[in-house]
N, C-alpha and C positions, 0 to 999 in steps of 0.2 A: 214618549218614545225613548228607547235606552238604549244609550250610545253601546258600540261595541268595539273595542280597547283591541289593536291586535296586539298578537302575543309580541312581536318585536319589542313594540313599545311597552310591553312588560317590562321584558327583559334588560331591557336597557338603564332603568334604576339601578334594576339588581347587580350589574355587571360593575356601574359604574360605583355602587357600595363596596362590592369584592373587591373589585382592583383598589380601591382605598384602604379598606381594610388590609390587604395583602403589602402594601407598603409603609403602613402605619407599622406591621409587625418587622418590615425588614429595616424600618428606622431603627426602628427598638432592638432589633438586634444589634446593629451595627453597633451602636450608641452604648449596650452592653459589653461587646465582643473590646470597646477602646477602651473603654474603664479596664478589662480584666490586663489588656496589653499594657496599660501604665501602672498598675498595680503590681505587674509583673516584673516592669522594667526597673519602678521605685526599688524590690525586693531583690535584683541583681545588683542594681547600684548600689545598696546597704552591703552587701555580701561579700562586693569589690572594694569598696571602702575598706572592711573592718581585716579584710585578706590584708590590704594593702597596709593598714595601720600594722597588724600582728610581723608581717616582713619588717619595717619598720623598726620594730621594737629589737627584732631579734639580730636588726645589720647592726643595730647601735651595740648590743651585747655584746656579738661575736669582734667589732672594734675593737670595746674593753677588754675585753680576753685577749688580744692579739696584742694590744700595747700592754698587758700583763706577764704575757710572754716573752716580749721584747726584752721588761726588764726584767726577767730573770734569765734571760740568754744572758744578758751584759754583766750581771753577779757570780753567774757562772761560770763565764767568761772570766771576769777578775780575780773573782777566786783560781780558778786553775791555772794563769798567770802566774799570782802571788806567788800559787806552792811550787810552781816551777821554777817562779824564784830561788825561794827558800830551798827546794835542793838540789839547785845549780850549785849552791854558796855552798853547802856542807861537802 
């Protein structure tokens, strides 16, 4: 005698595959979707970094220049002193 299967109880394997399979693929997303966001984040920290090293560089420059300026404001300074010395006296 051969049993007869209803269709519910087909179905019910099959659903209960799909619904697995449907979240095995939403892990896998997800799980890709973090990698691309730290990968991403990794790539802005580098880019803030090397921003911040290049500002850096160039406060340190623009210092030296400025204390270059300094002293020759003060040589110019002495200098036109001097000569205003000198032709106070004549």
């Amino acid at each position: 005698m051969s049993r007869v299967i209803p269709k519910r109880d087909k179905k019910r394997p099959q659903d209960r595959n799909a619904q697995r399979a449907t979240r095995q693929r939403t892990k896998d997303c997800l799980a890709l979707l973090e990698l691309q966001v730290s990968q991403l984040q990794g790539g802005a920290d580098k880019a803030l970094s090397d921003e911040l090293r290049q500002m850096r560089k160039e406060r340190d420059e623009l210092g030296t220049l400025a204390d270059d300026l300094v002293t020759i404001a003060e040589a110019t300074k002495s200098a036109l002193e001097s000569s205003n010395n000198e032709a106070a006296q004549t």
